[in-house]
N, C-alpha and C positions, 0 to 999 in steps of 0.2 A: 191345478193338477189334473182337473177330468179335461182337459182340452187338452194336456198331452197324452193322456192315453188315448182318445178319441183320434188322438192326431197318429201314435204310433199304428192303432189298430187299422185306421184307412190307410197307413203306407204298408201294413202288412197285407192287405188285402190285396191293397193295388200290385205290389211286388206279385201273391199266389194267382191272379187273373193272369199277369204279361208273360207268366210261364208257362201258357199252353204249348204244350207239343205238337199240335195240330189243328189246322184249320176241319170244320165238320165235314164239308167237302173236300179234298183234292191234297197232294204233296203237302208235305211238314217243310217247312223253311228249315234250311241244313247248313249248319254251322262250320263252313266250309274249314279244315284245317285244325277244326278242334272235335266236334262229334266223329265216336268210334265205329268202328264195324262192329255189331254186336254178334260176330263170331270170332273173328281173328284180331279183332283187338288193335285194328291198322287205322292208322288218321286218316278220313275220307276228304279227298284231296284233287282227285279227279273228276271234275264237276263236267265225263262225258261219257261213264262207266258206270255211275253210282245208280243204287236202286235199294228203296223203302217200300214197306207194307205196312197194312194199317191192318192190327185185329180188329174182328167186323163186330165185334160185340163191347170190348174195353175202349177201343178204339186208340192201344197201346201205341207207336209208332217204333218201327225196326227201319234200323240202317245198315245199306252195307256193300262196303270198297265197290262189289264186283258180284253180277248176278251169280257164279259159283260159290260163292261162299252163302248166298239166302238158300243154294239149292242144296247143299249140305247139311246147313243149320235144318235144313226142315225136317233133312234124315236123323241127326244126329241130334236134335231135338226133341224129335218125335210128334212134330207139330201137327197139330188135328184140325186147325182152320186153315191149313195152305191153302185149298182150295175155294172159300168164300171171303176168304182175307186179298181188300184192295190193293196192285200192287203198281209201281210205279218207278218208271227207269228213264233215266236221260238221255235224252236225243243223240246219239254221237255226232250230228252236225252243229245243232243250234245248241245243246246243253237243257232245253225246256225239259218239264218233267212229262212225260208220257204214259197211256195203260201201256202196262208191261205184256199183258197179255194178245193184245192187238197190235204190239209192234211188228215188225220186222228185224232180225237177225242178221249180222254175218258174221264167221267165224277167222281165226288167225289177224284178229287184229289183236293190236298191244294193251293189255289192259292190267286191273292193279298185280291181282295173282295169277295173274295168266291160263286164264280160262279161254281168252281170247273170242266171247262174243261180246260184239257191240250193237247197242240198237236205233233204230231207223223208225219215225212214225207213219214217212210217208215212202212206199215201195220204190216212187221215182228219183230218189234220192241216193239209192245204191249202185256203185260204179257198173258196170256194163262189166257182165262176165264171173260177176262174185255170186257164188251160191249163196240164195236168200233162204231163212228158215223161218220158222212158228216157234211161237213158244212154249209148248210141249213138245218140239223139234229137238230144242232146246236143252229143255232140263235133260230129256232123256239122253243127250249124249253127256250132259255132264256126270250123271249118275254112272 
């Protein structure tokens, strides 16, 4: 009888380890087609649109479709770490996860809610002729 509880209690453990939501450094592995936007509640699906932060203190992880909808949730949240909270958005060529902050932008591409910025990590990588932005470029026009 104590070897099975011995035994359930290390598979309960082992099960509450494999559930981290994030690695200590870098991107959350994102559950393609099953994790939500945790504002608008849309299956994240887009794996060249998507963009997570990480609170700098809990080190909670937020998902979501489409960088207008994190830029809303921060209004409409009222969020007080936006700015020291690590953030991270997918390459729209390769898919890798990148700083959001360091990226590069362009706008009227097709994306989940139609915000229509997509990002870029390297500048030479943007079609010739398309306005490139920052990301305070950014938010400020989605605000």
């Amino acid at each position: 009888m104590l070897k099975i509880k011995i035994s359930l209690l290390l598979v309960a453990i082992s099960l509450f380890l494999g559930c981290k939501d994030a690695p200590k450094d870098g991107a959350a592995k994102i559950h393609w087609d099953r994790d939500m936007c945790d504002r608008c509640v849309m299956v994240l699906s887009d794996r060249k649109n998507s963009i997570q932060l990480k609170h700098p203190t809990t080190n909670k992880v937020y998902k979501f479709d489409d960088i207008g909808c994190m830029v809303l949730w921060f209004d409409e949240e009222n969020i007080d770490f936006k700015d020291s909270a690590k953030i991270w958005i997918t390459d729209a060529n390769s898919g890798e996860w990148i700083d959001a902050r360091g990226a590069f932008y362009t706008s009227e591409n097709v994306t989940p809610m139609a915000f229509g910025f997509s990002a870029y990590g390297k500048k030479e990588s943007i079609k010739d002729g398309e306005e490139i932005l920052t990301y305070d470029e950014v938010l400020k026009k989605i605000k």
